[in-house]
N, C-alpha and C positions, 0 to 999 in steps of 0.2 A: 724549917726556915722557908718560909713566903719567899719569891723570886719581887715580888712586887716589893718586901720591905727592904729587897736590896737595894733595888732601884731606887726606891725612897734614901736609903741612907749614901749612894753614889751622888745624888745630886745635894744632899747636906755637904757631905765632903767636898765637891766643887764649887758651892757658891760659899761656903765654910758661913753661913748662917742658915740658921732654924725659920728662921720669918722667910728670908729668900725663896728660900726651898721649899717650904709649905706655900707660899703664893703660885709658885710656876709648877706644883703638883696639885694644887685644888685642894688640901688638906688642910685644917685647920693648925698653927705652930705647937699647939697640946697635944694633938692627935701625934704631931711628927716624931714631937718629942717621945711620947711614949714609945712609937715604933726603935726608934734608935735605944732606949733603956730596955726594952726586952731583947732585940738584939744583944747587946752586952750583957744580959743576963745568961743569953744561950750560950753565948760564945767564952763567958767568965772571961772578958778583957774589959777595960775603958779603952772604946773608939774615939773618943776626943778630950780633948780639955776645953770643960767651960772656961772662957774667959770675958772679958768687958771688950775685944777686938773679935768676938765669935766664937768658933767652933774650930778650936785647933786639934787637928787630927793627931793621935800616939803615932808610936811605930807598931801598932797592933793593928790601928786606921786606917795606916798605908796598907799594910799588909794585905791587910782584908779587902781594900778596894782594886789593889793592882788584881787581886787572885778574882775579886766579883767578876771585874768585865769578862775574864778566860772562863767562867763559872755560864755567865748570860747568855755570850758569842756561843758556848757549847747547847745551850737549853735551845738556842736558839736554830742553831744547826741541825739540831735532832727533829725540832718541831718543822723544820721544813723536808729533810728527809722522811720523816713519815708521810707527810704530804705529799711527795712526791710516789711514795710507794703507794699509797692511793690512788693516788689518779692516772699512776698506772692505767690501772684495770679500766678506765675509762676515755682516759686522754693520752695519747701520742704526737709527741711534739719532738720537729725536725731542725736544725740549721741548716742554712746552705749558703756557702762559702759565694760571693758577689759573683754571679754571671751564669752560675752552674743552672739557674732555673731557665735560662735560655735554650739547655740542652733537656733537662730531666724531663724524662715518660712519664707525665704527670698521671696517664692512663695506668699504672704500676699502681697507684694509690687506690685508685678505684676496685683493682683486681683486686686490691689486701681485703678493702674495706668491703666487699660482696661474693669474696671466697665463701661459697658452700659449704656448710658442716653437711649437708648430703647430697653431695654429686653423684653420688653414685646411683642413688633411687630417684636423679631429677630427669625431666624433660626437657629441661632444657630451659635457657636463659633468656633475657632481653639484655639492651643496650647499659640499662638501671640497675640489674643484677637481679631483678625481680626473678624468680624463678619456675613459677608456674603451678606449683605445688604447695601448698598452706604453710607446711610444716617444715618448711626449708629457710633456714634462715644465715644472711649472709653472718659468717663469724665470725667478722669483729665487726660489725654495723652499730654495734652499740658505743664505739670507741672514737671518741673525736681526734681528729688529726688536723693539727696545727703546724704552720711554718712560718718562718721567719728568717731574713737574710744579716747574715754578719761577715766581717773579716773571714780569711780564711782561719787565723791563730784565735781570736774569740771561737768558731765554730768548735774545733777541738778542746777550747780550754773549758766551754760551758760543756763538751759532752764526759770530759775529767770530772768536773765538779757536780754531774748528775743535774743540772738545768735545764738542760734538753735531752730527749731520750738517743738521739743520735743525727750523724750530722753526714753531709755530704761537701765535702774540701777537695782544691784544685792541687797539683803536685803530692810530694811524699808524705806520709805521714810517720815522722820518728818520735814522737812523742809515747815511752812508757806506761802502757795499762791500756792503751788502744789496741783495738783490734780493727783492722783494714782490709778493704775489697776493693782491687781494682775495677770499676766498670767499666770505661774506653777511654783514648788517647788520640789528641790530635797535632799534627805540627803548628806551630805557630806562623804567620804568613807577614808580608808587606805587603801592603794596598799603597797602589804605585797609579799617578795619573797619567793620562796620556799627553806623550810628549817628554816624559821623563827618559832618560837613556835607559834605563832598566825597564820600561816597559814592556818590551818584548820578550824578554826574556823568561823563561820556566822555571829557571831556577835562581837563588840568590842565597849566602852565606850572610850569616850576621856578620862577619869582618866587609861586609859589603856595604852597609848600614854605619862605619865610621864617617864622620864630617855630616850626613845627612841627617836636616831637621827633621825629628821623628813628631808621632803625632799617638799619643799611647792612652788605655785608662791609666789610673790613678792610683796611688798607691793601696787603697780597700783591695785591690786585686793581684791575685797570682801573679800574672800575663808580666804585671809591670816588673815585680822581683826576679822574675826569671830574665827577663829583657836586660835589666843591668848586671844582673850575675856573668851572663854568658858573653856580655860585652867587656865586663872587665877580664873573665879567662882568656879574651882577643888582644885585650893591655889597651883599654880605648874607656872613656865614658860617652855615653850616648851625647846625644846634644836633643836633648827632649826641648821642644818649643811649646807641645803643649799636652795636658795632662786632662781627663774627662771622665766623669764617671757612665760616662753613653757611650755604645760604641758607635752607634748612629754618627755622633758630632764624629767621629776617627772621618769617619768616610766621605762627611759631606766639606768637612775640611780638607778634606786630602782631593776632593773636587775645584777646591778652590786654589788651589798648587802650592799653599803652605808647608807642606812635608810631604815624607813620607809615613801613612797608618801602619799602625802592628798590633795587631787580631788575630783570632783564631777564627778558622773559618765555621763557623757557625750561624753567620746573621744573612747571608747572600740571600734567602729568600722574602727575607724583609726591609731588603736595602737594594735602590737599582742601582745597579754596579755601571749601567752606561759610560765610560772615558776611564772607565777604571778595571784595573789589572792584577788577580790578585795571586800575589807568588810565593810559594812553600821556601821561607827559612828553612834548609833542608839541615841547618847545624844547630837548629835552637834546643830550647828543653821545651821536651814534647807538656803538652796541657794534658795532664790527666785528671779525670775526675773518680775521688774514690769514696766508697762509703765508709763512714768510723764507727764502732760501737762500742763501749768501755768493755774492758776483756772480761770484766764478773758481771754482764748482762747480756752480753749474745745469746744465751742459753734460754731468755724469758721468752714466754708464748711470742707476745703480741710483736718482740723486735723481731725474734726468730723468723717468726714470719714473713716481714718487710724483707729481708735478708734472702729469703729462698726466691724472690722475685726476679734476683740479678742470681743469677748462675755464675 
């Protein structure tokens, strides 16, 4: 049985005529016809009743079309599963949870991608990975590595569904079939302007943050989930005034004395902190960033790899 006559005969069944269905497949209504009579021949049922109002489907019709799409979604799963087990060997492709590339050793990717299959017999390297030696070649140089940024719960759910080879997420990861590394952790902080009564201060709890306009990213990120969790556990909701996908805007807002920012300290060296104060929520949920890789693929070369680069 042709997957293509099936398709052929799911779209008879949906516009429940022959002429329809051979117009918006490019096939002539004799051609269609016959596909759907040899069907019926293989299958020793009648898929429809001719009639003068069309193409009325049996209960053999139904039958067989409810079961085609779970038949095609499967053809169709496998053929990208292979595909994927292809390009393997070639292409490595990463998620990472919104923010996390403001922190990650992009320089890690490099090391993967211009590791020596022989270090031992080399002289030594350049900056490129070039090695000096002819016959030294970096080994996975032949493997393209691709990223791309999503939610933190998209990063996990496309590295469950084998879309991405593996992902890098802010907070826990409890999701079944994962396997997880922590890499580092930081407190989460208020950017407080001067002049604010808490400016001076070292330290601040989140129950310190009730009544005060906050200034936060946006829901795409961890920071914000964690900010309302740990405020409700204080019996309070935030009074968020405003929501951003930059954390730039946190800061230059929080310049302008519209709230108070809440941040991880991560961006000070690309933001001037000038009238600004920035203080360890020393009760929040700490920002961790971990790596995930589906528990039946840590084992492969080319992830394995990636993986011994975080100790």
């Amino acid at each position: 049985m042709d997957t293509k006559d099936i398709r052929f005969f799911m779209r008879v069944y949906e516009e429940r005529s022959i002429n329809r269905a051979a117009k918006q497949m490019f096939i002539t209504p004799q051609g269609l016809s016959k596909i759907i009579h040899n069907l019926e021949e293989e299958l020793e049922a009648s898929l429809f009743e001719r009639s003068s109002n069309g193409m009325v489907p049996t209960e053999s019709g139904t039958y067989f079309y409810e079961n085609s799409r779970l038949i095609l979604d499967k053809i169709d799963e496998t053929k990208i599963g292979i595909r994927q087990i292809r390009d393997r060997k070639r292409k490595l492709v990463m998620g990472f949870s919104c923010g996390v590339l403001n922190v990650f050793p992009l320089q890690k990717l490099e090391e993967y991608k211009y590791k020596s299959s022989f270090q031992t017999t080399c002289g030594g390297g350049n900056a490129q990975g070039a090695c000096g030696r002819q016959e030294c070649k970096g080994e996975h140089a032949h493997i393209e590595v691709q990223w791309e940024e999503f939610s933190n719960q998209e990063v996990m759910d496309k590295v469950l569904k084998g879309s991405i080879d593996m992902g890098f997420v802010v907070g826990p990861v409890t999701e079944h079939g994962l396997w997880s590394r922590e890499l580092f952790q930081k407190k989460m902080n208020a950017v407080v302007y001067e002049g604010h009564p808490f400016f001076h201060r070292e330290s601040l709890s989140v129950r310190d943050l009730q009544g005060e306009p906050l200034i936060t990213l946006n829901e795409k990120y961890y920071s914000y989930h964690s900010l309302l969790q740990r405020c409700h556990d204080f019996g309070f909701t935030p009074s968020i005034v405003m929501k951003t996908m930059e954390s730039k805007i946190i800061y230059r807002f929080c310049k302008r004395k519209m709230g108070l920012g809440i941040d991880v300290n991560i961006h000070q060296d690309d933001i001037a902190m000038e009238g600004l104060h920035l203080i360890e929520l020393h009760d929040s949920i700490p920002w961790k960033i971990s790596m995930v890789i589906r528990d039946d693929r840590k084992e492969e070369d080319a992830i394995g790899s990636i993986a011994e680069l975080f100790p």
